[in-house]
ROKOL-779110 format. One record per residue (C-alpha): residue number from 1; z, y, x. Coordinates in steps of 0.1 Angstrom, whole numbers. Layout:
N
SITE  nr    zz    yy    xx
SITE NUM     Z     Y     X
...
END
This chain:
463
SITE  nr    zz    yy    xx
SITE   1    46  -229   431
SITE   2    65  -225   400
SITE   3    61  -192   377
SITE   4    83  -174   348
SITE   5    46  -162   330
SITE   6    19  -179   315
SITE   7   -15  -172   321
SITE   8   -17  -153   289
SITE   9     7  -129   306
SITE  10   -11  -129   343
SITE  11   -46  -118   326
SITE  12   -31   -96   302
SITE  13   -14   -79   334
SITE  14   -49   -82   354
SITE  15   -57   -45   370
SITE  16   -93   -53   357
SITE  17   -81   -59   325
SITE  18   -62   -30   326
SITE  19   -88    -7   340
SITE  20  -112   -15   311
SITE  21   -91   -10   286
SITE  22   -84    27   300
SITE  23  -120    31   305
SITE  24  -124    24   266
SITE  25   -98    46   255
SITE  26  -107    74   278
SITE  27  -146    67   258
SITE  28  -130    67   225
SITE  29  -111   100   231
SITE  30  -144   116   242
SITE  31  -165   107   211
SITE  32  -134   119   190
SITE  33  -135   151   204
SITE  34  -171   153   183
SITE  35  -152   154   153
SITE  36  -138   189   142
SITE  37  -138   186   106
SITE  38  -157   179    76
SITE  39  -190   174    73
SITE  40  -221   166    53
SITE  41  -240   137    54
SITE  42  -275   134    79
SITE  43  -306   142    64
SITE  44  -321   115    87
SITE  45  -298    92    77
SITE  46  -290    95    36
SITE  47  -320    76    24
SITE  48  -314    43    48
SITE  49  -276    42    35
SITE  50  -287    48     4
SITE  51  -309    17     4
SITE  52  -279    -6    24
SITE  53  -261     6    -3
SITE  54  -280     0   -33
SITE  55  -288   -38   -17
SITE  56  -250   -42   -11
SITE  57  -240   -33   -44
SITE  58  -262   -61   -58
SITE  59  -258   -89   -36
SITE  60  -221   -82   -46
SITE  61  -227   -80   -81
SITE  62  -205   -48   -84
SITE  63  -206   -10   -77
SITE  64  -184     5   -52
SITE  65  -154    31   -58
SITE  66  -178    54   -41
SITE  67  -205    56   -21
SITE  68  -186    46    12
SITE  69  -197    26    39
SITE  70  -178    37    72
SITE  71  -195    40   102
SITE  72  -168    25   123
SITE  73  -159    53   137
SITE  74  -129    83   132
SITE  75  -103   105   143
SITE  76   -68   107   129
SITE  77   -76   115    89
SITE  78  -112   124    96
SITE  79  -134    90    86
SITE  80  -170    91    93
SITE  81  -192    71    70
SITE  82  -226    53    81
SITE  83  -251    85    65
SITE  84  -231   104    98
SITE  85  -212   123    69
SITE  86  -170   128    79
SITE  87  -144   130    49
SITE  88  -104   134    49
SITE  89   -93   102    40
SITE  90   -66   111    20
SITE  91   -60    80     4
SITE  92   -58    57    35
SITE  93   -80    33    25
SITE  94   -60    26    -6
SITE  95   -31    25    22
SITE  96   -37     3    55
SITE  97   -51    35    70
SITE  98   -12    46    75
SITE  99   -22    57   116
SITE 100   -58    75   105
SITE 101   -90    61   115
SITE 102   -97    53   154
SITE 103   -64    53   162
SITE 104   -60    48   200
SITE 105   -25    33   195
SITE 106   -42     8   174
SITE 107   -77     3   195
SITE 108   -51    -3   222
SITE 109   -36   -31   203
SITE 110   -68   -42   189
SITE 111   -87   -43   227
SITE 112   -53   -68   235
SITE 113   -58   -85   200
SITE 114   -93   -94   212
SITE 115   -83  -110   246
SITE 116   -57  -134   228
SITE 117   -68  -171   225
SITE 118   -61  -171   186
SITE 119   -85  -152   162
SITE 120   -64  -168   131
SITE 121   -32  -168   128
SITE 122   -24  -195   101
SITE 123     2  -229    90
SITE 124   -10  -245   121
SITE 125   -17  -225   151
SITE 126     3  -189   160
SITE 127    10  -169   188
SITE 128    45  -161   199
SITE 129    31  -126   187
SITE 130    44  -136   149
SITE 131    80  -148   154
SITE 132    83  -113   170
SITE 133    67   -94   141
SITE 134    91  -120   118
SITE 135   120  -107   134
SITE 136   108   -69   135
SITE 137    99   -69    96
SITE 138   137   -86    94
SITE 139   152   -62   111
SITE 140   139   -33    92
SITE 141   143   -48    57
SITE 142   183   -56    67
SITE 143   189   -24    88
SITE 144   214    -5    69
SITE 145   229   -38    52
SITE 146   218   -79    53
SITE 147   198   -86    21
SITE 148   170  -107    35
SITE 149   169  -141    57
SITE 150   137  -149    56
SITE 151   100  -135    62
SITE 152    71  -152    50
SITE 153    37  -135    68
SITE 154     4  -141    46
SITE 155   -33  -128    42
SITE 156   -25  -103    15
SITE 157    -5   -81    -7
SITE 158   -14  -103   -37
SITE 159   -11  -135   -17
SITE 160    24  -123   -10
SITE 161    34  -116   -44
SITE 162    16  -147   -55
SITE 163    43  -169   -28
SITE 164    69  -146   -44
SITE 165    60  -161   -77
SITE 166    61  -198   -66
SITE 167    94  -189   -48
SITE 168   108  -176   -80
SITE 169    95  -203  -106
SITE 170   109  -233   -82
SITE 171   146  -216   -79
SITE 172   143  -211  -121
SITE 173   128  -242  -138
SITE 174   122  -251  -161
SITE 175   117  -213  -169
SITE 176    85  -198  -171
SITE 177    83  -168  -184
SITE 178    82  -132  -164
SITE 179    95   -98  -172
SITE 180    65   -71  -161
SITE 181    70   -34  -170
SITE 182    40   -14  -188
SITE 183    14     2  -159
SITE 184    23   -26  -134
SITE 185    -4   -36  -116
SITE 186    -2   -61   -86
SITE 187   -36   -76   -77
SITE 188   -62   -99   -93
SITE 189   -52  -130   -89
SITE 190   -52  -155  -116
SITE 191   -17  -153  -121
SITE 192    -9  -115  -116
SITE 193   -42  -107  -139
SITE 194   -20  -126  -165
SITE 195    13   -97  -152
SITE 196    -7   -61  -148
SITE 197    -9   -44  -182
SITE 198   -44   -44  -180
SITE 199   -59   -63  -201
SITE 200   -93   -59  -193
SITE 201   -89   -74  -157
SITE 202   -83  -106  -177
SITE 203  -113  -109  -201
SITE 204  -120  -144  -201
SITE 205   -94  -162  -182
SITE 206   -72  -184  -192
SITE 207   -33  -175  -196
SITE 208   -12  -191  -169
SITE 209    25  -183  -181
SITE 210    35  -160  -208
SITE 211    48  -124  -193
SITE 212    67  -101  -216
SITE 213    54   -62  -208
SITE 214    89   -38  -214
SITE 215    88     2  -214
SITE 216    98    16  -181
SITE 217   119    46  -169
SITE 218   104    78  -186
SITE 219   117   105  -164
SITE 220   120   132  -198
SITE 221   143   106  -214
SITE 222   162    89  -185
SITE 223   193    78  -208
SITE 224   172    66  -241
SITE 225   147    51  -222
SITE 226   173    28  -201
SITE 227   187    16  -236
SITE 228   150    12  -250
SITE 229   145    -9  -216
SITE 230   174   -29  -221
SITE 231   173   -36  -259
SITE 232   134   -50  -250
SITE 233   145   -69  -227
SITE 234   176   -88  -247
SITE 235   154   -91  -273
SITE 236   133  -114  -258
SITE 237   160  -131  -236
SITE 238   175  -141  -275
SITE 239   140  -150  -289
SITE 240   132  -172  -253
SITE 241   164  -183  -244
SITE 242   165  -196  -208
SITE 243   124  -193  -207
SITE 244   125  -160  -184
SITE 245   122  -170  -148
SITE 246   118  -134  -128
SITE 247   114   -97  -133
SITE 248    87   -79  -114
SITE 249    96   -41  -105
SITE 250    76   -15   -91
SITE 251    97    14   -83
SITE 252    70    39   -79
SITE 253    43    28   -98
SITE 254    10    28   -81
SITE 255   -20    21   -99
SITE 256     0    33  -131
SITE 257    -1    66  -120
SITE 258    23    75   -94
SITE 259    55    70  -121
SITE 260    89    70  -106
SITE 261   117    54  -117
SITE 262   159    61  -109
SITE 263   183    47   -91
SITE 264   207    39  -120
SITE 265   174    26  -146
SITE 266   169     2  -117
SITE 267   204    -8  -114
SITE 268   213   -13  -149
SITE 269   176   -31  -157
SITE 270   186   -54  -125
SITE 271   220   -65  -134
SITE 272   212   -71  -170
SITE 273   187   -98  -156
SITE 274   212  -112  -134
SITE 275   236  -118  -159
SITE 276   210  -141  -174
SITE 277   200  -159  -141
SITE 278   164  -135  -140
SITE 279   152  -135  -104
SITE 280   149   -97   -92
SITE 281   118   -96   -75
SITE 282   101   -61   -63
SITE 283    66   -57   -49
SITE 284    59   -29   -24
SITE 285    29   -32    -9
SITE 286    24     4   -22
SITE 287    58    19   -14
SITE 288    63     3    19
SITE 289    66    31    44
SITE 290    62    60    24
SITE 291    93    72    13
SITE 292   121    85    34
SITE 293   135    50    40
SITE 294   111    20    52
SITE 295   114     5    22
SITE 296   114    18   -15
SITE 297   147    -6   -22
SITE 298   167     9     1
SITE 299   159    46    -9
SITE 300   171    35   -42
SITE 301   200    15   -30
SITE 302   195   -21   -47
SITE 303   202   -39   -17
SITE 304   229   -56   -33
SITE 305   208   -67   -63
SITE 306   171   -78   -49
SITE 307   165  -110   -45
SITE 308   128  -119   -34
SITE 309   102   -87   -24
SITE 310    68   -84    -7
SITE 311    47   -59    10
SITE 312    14   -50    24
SITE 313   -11   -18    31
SITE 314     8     5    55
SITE 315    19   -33    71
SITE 316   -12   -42    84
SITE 317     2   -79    79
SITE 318    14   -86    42
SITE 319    50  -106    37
SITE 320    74  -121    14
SITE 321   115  -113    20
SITE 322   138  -134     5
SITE 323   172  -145     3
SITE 324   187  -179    19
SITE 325   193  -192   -17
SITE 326   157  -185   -25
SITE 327   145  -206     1
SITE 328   114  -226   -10
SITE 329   112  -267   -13
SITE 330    89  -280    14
SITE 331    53  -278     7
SITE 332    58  -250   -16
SITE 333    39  -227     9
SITE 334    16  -229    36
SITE 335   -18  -215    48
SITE 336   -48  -224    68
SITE 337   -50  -182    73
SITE 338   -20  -160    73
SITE 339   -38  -130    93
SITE 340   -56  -123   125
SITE 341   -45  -115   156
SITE 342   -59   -83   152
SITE 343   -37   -76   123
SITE 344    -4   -90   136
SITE 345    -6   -62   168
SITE 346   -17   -37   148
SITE 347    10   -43   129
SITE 348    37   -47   159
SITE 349    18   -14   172
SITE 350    25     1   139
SITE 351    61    -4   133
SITE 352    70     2   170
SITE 353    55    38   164
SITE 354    73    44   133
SITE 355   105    31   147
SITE 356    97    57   177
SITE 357    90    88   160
SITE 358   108   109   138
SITE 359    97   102   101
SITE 360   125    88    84
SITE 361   156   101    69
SITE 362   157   135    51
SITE 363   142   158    75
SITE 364   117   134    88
SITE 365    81   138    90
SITE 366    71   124    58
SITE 367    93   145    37
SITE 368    81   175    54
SITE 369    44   169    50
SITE 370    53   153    13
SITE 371    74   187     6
SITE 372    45   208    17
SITE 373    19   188     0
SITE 374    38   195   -33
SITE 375    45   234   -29
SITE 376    14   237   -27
SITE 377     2   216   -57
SITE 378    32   230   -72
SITE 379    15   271   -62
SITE 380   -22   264   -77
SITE 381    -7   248  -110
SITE 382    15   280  -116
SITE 383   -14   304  -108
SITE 384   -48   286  -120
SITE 385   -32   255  -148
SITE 386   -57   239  -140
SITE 387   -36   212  -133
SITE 388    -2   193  -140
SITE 389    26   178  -116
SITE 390    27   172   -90
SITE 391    39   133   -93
SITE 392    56   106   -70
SITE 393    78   102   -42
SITE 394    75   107    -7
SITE 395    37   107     5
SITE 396    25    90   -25
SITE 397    17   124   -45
SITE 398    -6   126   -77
SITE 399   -14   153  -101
SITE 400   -31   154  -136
SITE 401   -57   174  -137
SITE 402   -85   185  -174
SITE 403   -54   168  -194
SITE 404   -57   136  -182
SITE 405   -91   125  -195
SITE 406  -100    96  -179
SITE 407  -141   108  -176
SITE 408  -136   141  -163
SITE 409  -109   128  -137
SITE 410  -133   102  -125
SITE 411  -157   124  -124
SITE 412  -141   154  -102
SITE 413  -131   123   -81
SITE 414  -164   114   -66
SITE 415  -174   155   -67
SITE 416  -144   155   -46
SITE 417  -156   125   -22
SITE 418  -189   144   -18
SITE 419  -178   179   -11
SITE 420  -150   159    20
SITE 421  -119   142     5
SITE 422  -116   109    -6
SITE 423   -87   105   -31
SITE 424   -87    81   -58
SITE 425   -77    80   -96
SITE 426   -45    61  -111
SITE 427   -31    55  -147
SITE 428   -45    60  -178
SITE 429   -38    83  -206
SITE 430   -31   106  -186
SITE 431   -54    97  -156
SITE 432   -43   112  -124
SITE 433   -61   118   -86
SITE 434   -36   104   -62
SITE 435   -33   108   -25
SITE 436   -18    82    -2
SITE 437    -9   106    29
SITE 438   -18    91    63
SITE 439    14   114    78
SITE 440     9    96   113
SITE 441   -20   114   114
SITE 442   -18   147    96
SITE 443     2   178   101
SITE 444     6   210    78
SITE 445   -29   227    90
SITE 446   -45   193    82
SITE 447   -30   194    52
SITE 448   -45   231    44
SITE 449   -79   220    51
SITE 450   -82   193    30
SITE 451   -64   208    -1
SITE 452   -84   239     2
SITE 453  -116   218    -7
SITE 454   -93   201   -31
SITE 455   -88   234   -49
SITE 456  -127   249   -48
SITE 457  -137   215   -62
SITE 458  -114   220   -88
SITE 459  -124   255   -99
SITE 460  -161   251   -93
SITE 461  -155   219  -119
SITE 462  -133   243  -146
SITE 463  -159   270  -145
END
């Protein structure tokens, strides 16, 4: 008897199989339903996490961000953490949180990610599950206009900026020197501690390559500082000529502090390097899926002028793009892991949702929610000045609040976790509280809620 399926297909298809799975999402939206809103921590249960916590911490050699240890459990923004306490994650788990916490969608994908034969996804062994995730990433990067021909999947955002790297210093050598703007940040690798201007993630190490640090777009200056940009830039192209291999853009920065930079800074900064044979590469595994376009490149519209990007967070599975001419020399890349099953359907599950609803384009969801986010930042600035901005694009919104000083921000940030929203800090003189919007997830009530705790943290802290 011959068959057009495989057995893979057959079990998956299995009315027992099928039945379980309903059984499990019919649980899981029972439990939800025991979630309404915020709430404190346990008293039964605060002095065990406490202790986990404390023993964590040491066997880890390191403190946590905050006192967080999730319980496994959620619904939608909601995140409940092991001392039975439930916050508004409204930072998304520095972004992979994009569809909230407990997502059926993604136990869905995760129940089927469980059945499937391969745990790892790596150099050697993949499911048929990745070519289509390959040619969905494609697809989206190249939907308006081809810019990309290939899609390299690996373990994490860094990783993928780190293949982005190789890619860029085989195409260009002997060259080996890289163009980074001030606030980047992109991981801690070896190599990219040696590229964020941070130069205490590096204490210690050894330099890999020399990286050149240039101002970036300053919004209150945009024609000065594109001529400041450019001048840094040629003078170091005339003091190393031929050394610079690649030019690293973030075009929101993240971690710097939510800064955004313009459609014509990027253009000019771009075609400058060009003209010198400087590789344009861009890393957004910040920006990915928050703007109104998938990706941050095309909202500015550099399609014309990128040459090698990557992405992660809101991607579940992390990836390098580049062009044909970029393509690497065999042996260049390749890994044991390049992400779990797990991760591959979440992030087919992911994508198809996106692709299904209605939050691109102007009047899509994520403007909406980012527009209502920043009237009301915008309201309690004008009536209490208690803080400044809001900042960034699309659902990665910041504000400044006590003029930036990086103690009392840090500090309002973990009263903040403890009176129900976990946000998290960014840049430096000023620092800023950032959100990362889970906008699957939320809606304009949501929204409400968790800024109204926002706002009595932030006047209980100023009085």
């Amino acid at each position: 008897m011959t068959t057009t399926q495989t057995i893979a297909q057959t079990f998956a298809q299995d009315s027992r199989v099928k039945e379980a799975k309903a059984m499990l999402l019919d649980a899981l939206r029972d439990h939800q339903n025991s979630i309404e809103g915020v709430r404190p921590p346990h008293p039964g249960m605060q002095a065990e996490t406490h202790a986990i916590l404390s023993r964590f911490e040491e066997q880890r050699a390191g403190s946590l961000i905050f006192p967080y240890l999730g319980s496994g459990f959620g619904k939608g923004p909601l995140v409940e953490l092991a001392d039975g306490s439930v916050k508004y994650d409204m930072i998304a788990g520095i972004g992979v949180y994009l569809m909230g916490h407990s997502n059926p969608v993604l136990v869905d994908a995760n129940i089927d990610a469980a059945l499937s034969d391969v745990v790892i996804h790596g150099n050697l062994l993949q499911n048929v599950d990745s070519t289509v995730l390959v040619d969905q990433l494609l697809r989206l990067a190249n939907r308006d206009t081809h810019v990309f021909d290939h899609c390299y999947l690996t373990s994490s955002g860094v990783m993928a900026g780190e293949n982005s790297l190789k890619i860029a210093f085989q195409k260009k050598h002997p060259a080996n020197r890289i163009f980074a703007f001030k606030r980047n940040f992109a991981g801690r690798t070896l190599a990219f501690s040696q590229i964020n201007d941070k130069p205490g993630l590096r204490v210690g190490l050894p330099d890999c390559f020399p990286v050149d640090h240039i101002p970036y777009f300053d919004q209150a200056r945009p024609e000065e500082s594109t001529e400041q940009t450019k001048q840094a830039i040629m003078d170091r192209i005339l003091l190393h000529r031929g050394e610079h291999a690649a030019i690293i853009f973030e075009l929101v920065q993240g971690e710097g502090g939510f800064h955004v930079g313009q459609r014509l800074f990027f253009r000019e900064i771009m075609k400058l390097c060009r003209s010198h044979g400087i590789a344009i590469l861009v890393d957004e595994v910040q920006t990915f899926a928050r703007l109104e376009t998938p990706f941050a490149f095309q909202y500015f519209g550099l399609e014309d002028l990128v040459d090698v990007l990557w992405i992660g967070k809101a991607s579940q599975v992390c990836a390098t793009f580049f062009r044909k001419e970029f393509a690497p020399g065999k042996g260049l890349m390749g890994q044991t892991y390049t992400s779990t099953a797990s991760m591959v359907r979440s992030s087919l599950a992911t994508l198809k949702h996106l692709n299904e609803g209605e939050y691109w384009g102007p009047k899509g969801k994520i403007n909406r929610l980012a527009r209502h986010t920043v009237n009301r930042l915008e309201a309690f600035a004008a009536e209490t000045r208690l803080i400044e901005g809001p900042y960034g694009l699309g659902s990665m919104i910041a504000f400044t609040p006590f003029g930036g000083d990086g103690d009392k921000v840090s500090a309002f940030a973990q009263a903040l976790f403890k009176n129900g929203v976990i946000s998290l800090t960014a840049g430096a003189n000023p620092t800023r509280v950032r959100f990362l919007l889970p906008y699957t997830v939320l809606d304009e009530a949501e929204i409400d809620k968790a800024l109204e705790i926002v706002f009595s943290t932030l006047r209980s802290f100023a009085s």
